[in-house]
C-alpha positions in Angstrom: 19.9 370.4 33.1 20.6 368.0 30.6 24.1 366.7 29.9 24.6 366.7 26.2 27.1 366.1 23.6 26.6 367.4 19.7 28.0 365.7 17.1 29.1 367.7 14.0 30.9 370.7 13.5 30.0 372.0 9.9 27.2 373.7 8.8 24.4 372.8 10.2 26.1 372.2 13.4 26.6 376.1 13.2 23.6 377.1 11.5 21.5 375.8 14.7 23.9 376.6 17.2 23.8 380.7 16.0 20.4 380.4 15.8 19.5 378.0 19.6 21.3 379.3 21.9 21.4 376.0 24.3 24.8 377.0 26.4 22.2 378.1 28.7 19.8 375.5 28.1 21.6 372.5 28.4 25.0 371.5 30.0 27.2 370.9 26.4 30.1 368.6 27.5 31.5 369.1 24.3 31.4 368.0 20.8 31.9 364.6 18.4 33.2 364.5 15.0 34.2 361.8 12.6 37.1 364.0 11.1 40.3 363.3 12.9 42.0 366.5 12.0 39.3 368.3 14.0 39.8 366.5 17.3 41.0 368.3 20.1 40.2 372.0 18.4 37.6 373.7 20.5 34.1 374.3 18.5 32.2 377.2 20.1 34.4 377.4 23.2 34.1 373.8 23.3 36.8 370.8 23.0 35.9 368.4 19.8 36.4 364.7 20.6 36.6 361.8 18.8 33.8 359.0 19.7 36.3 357.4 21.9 34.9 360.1 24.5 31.8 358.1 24.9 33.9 355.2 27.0 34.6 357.6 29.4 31.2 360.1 29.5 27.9 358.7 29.3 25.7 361.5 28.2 21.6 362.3 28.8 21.9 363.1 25.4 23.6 363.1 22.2 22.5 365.6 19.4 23.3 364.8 16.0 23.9 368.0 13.9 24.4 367.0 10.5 22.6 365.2 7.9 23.3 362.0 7.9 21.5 361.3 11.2 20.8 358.0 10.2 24.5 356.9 9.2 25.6 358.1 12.9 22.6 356.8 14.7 23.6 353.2 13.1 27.5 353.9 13.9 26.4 354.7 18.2 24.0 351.8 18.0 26.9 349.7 17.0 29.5 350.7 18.9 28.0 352.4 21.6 24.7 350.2 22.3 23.6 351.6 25.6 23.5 354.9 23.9 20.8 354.1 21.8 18.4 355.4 23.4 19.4 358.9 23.8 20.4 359.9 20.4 18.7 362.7 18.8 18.4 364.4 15.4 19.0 367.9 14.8 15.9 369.1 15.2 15.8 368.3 19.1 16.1 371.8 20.3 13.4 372.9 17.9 11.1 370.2 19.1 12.0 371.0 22.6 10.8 374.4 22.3 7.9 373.3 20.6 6.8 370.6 23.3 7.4 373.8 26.0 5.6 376.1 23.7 2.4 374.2 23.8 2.5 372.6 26.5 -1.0 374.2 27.9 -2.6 373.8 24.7 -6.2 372.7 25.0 -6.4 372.1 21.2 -6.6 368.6 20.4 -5.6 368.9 17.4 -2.3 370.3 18.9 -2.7 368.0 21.4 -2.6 364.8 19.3 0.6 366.6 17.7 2.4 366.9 21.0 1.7 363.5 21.6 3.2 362.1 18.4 6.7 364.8 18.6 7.2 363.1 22.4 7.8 359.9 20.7 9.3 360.7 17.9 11.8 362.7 15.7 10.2 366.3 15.3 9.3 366.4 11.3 7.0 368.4 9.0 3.7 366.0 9.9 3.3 365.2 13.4 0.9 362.7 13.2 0.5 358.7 13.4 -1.2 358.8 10.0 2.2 359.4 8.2 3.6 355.8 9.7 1.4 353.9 7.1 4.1 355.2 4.1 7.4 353.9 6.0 7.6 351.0 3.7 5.6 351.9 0.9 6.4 349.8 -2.5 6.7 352.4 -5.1 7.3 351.5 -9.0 9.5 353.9 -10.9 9.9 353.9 -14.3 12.1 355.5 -16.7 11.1 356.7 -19.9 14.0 356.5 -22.3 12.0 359.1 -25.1 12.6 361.9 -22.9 14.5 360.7 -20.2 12.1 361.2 -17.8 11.6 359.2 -14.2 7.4 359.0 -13.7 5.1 357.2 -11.6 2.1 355.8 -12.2 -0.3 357.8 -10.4 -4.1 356.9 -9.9 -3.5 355.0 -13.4 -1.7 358.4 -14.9 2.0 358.9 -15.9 3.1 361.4 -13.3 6.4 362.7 -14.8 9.0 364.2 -12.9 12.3 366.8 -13.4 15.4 365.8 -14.4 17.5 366.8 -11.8 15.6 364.1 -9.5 17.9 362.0 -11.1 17.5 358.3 -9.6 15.0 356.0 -8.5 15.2 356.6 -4.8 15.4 359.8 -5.1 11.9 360.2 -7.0 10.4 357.4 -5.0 10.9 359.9 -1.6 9.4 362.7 -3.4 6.7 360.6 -4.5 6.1 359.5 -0.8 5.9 362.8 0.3 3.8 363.8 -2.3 1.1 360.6 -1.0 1.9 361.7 2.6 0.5 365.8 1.7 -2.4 364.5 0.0 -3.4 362.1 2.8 -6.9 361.9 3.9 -5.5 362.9 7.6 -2.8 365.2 6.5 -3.0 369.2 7.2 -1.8 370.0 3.9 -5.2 368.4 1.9 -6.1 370.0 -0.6 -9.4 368.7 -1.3 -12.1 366.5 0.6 -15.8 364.9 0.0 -17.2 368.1 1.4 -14.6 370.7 -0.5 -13.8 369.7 -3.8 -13.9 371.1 -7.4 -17.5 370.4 -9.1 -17.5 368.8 -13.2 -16.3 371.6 -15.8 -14.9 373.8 -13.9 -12.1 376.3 -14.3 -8.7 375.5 -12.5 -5.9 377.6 -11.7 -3.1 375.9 -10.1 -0.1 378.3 -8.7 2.9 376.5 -8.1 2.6 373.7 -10.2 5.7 371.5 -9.4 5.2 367.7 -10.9 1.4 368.4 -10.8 -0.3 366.1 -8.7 -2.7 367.4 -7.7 -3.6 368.8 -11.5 -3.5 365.4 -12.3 -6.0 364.5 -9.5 -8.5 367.1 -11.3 -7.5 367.0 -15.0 -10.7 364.9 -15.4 -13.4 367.3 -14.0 -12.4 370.2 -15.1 -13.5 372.4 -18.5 -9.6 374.2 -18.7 -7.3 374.3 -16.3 -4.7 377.3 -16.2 -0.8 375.5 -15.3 1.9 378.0 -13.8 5.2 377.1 -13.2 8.8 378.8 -13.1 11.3 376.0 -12.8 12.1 375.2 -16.4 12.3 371.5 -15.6 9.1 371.2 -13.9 7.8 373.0 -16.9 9.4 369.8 -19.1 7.8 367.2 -17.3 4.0 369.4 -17.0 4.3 369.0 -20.6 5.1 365.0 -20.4 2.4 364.2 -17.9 -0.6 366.5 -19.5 0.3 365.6 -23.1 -2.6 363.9 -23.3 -4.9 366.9 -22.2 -3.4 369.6 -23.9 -6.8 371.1 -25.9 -7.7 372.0 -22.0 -4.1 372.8 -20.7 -2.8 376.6 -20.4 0.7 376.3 -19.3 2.3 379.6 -17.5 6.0 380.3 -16.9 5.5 383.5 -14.2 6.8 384.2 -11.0 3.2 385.1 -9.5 2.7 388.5 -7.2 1.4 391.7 -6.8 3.0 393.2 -9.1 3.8 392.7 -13.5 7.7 393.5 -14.0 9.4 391.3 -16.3 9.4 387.5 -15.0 6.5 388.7 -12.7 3.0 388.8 -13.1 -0.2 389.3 -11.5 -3.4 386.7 -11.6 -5.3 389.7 -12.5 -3.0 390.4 -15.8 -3.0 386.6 -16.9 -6.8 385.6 -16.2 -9.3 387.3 -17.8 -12.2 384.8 -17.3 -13.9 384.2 -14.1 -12.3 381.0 -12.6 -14.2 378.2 -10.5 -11.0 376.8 -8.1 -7.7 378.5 -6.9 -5.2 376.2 -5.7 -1.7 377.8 -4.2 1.7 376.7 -3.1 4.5 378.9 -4.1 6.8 378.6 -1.0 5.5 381.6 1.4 4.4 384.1 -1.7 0.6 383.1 -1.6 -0.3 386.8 0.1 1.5 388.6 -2.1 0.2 386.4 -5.2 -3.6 386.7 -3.8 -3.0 391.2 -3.3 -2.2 391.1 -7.2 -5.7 388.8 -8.0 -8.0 391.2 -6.7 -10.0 391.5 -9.9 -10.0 387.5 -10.5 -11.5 387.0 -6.9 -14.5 389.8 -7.3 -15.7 388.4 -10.9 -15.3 385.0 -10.3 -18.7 384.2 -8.0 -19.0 380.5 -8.0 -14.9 380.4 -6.2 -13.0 378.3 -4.2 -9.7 378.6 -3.3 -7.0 376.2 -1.3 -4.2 378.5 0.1 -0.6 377.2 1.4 -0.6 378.6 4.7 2.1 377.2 6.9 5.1 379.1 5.4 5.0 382.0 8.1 4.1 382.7 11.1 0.8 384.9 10.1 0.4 383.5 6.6 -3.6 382.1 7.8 -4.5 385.3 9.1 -3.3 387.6 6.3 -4.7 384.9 3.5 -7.8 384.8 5.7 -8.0 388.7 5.4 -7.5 388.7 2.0 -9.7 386.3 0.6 -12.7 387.9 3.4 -12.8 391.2 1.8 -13.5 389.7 -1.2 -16.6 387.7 0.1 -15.3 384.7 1.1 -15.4 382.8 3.9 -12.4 380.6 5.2 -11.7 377.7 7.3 -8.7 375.7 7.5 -7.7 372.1 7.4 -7.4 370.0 10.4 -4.4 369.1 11.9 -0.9 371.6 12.1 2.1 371.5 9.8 5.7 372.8 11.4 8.0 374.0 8.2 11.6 374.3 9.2 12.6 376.4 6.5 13.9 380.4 6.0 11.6 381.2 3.8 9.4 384.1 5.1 11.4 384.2 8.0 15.1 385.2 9.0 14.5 382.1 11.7 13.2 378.5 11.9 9.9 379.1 13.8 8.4 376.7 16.5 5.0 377.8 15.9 2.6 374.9 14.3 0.5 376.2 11.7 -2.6 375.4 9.9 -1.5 373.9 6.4 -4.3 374.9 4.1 -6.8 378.3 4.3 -10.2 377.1 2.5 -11.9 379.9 1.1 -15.6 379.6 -0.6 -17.2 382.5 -2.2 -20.8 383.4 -0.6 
């Protein structure tokens, strides 16, 4: 049994302790915390130390609960360097489960997962191919007409929403967006052998800055944009002002059902489409039950389903998209999403990031 001490008391501290139990787990000698008012208060029927502790106690571990892993990782390192070796971000109890839940996997695709979480921090992409953006250069720009932050994105503006506010902060979500769209990653939309043929008709659900639009905007005849978030809306309009004459923007919450900022596919589309394209954070079921019609008229479809939001997402899209003459396959490679979403808990299962369907 490992001896262990966490460090952090707020939140997160007891958002994963309610939700891990590791009393039984692990041999918790107590816990760390930066705010002197706390120390010597007991945190879970434990006593809260300051860092001086770690003089006395050498741990196996030390946990850091918080977010600003990197802060206290530098702050150990510095004052503590022997530790340095044993400190661990707040998804180590996660990862251990993980590494314990698949531990007699034969798929290599799981595999090669397991190999990459033993070495490193457990994270949403599990795979050596992500390493390649750790020190990306990035250019941000600013656009002082509407106040905008945008990219330039296989030689297009790529706009994004106000409220990402600073150049770092846009250059991260740019990164990310790169690291999805990687010719490795799970969560690939497209490929040379599944992609969207010239003049086709595009629906993309869950727009957000538009990427992957933008990636298509060229090929296709129309392309149909929906979006909820206001400020996503703002930007869509900034980075496809240029296409507009084949641009249908949509603000709809899409389900299964049309009740006021709802709406069903079936209720907005009325043309056959060529290429469905979905991420709306764990609704993509319930969106695809209320597109019945669209799927059985439109014969020459493909679709590109988020699947890694829950637990069974792949085998009730994969359902779904069957009965209507499809036939599915999924992306390489497995995707672990630590957020509530579906879910009243942070699952350790690894899921498939993208359901493929082709209509025969």
């Amino acid at each position: 049994m490992e001896n262990v001490f966490l460090w952090g008391t707020g939140f997160i501290a007891k958002q994963i302790l309610d939700e891990c139990d590791v009393f039984y787990e692990y041999n918790i000698l107590g816990f760390i915390d930066n705010n002197i008012s706390k120390i010597g208060m007991n945190f879970y029927g434990k006593k809260i130390f300051s860092s001086d502790i770690l003089y006395q106690i050498w741990p196996d571990k030390i946990i850091v609960l918080t977010d600003y892993y990197i802060d206290i990782r530098n702050q150990i390192s510095h004052d503590f360097p022997q530790l340095s070796d044993v400190i661990e971000d707040k998804n180590y109890f996660y990862k251990q489960r993980i590494l314990k839940r698949y531990k007699n996997s034969v798929d290599s695709d799981i595999i090669k997962a397991l190999i990459y979480i033993q070495k490193n921090n457990l994270q949403v992409f599990n795979y050596d191919f992500i390493e390649k953006y750790k020190d990306l250069k990035v250019e941000v720009l600013f656009d002082k007409a509407c106040k905008m932050y945008y990219v330039y994105h296989k030689n297009k503006r790529l706009y994004f929403a106000k409220h990402l506010n600073n150049k770092g902060i846009v250059k991260k979500y740019y990164i990310n967006l790169l690291i999805e769209q990687d010719e490795q990653s799970p969560h690939r939309y497209l490929d040379s052998d599944f992609n969207i043929q010239e003049g086709a008709i595009a629906v993309d659900v869950g727009v957000a800055e538009g990427n992957f639009s933008l990636d298509i905007i060229e090929k296709v005849s129309k392309l149909y944009l929906i979006e909820t978030d206001e400020e996503w809306i703002e930007a869509i309009r900034e980075t496809f002002k240029a296409y507009l004459d084949k641009v249908v923007i949509i603000k709809k919450y899409i389900t299964s059902i049309d009740a006021g900022r709802s709406a069903t596919l079936d209720s907005l589309i009325s043309e056959p489409v060529d290429f469905i394209k979905m991420d709306i954070e764990g609704n993509e079921w319930d969106a695809l039950l209320g597109a019945e019609k669209l799927l059985d008229r439109s014969s020459a479809l493909k679709c590109a389903i988020c699947s890694y939001h829950g637990d069974f997402d792949e085998i009730l899209i994969k359902d779904t998209l069957g009965r209507h003459g499809m036939s599915c396959s999924t992306t390489p490679g497995y995707m672990w999403f630590p957020d509530k979403i579906r879910q009243t808990y942070v699952s350790t299962r690894l899921c498939r990031g993208i359901v493929r369907g082709v209509k025969q």
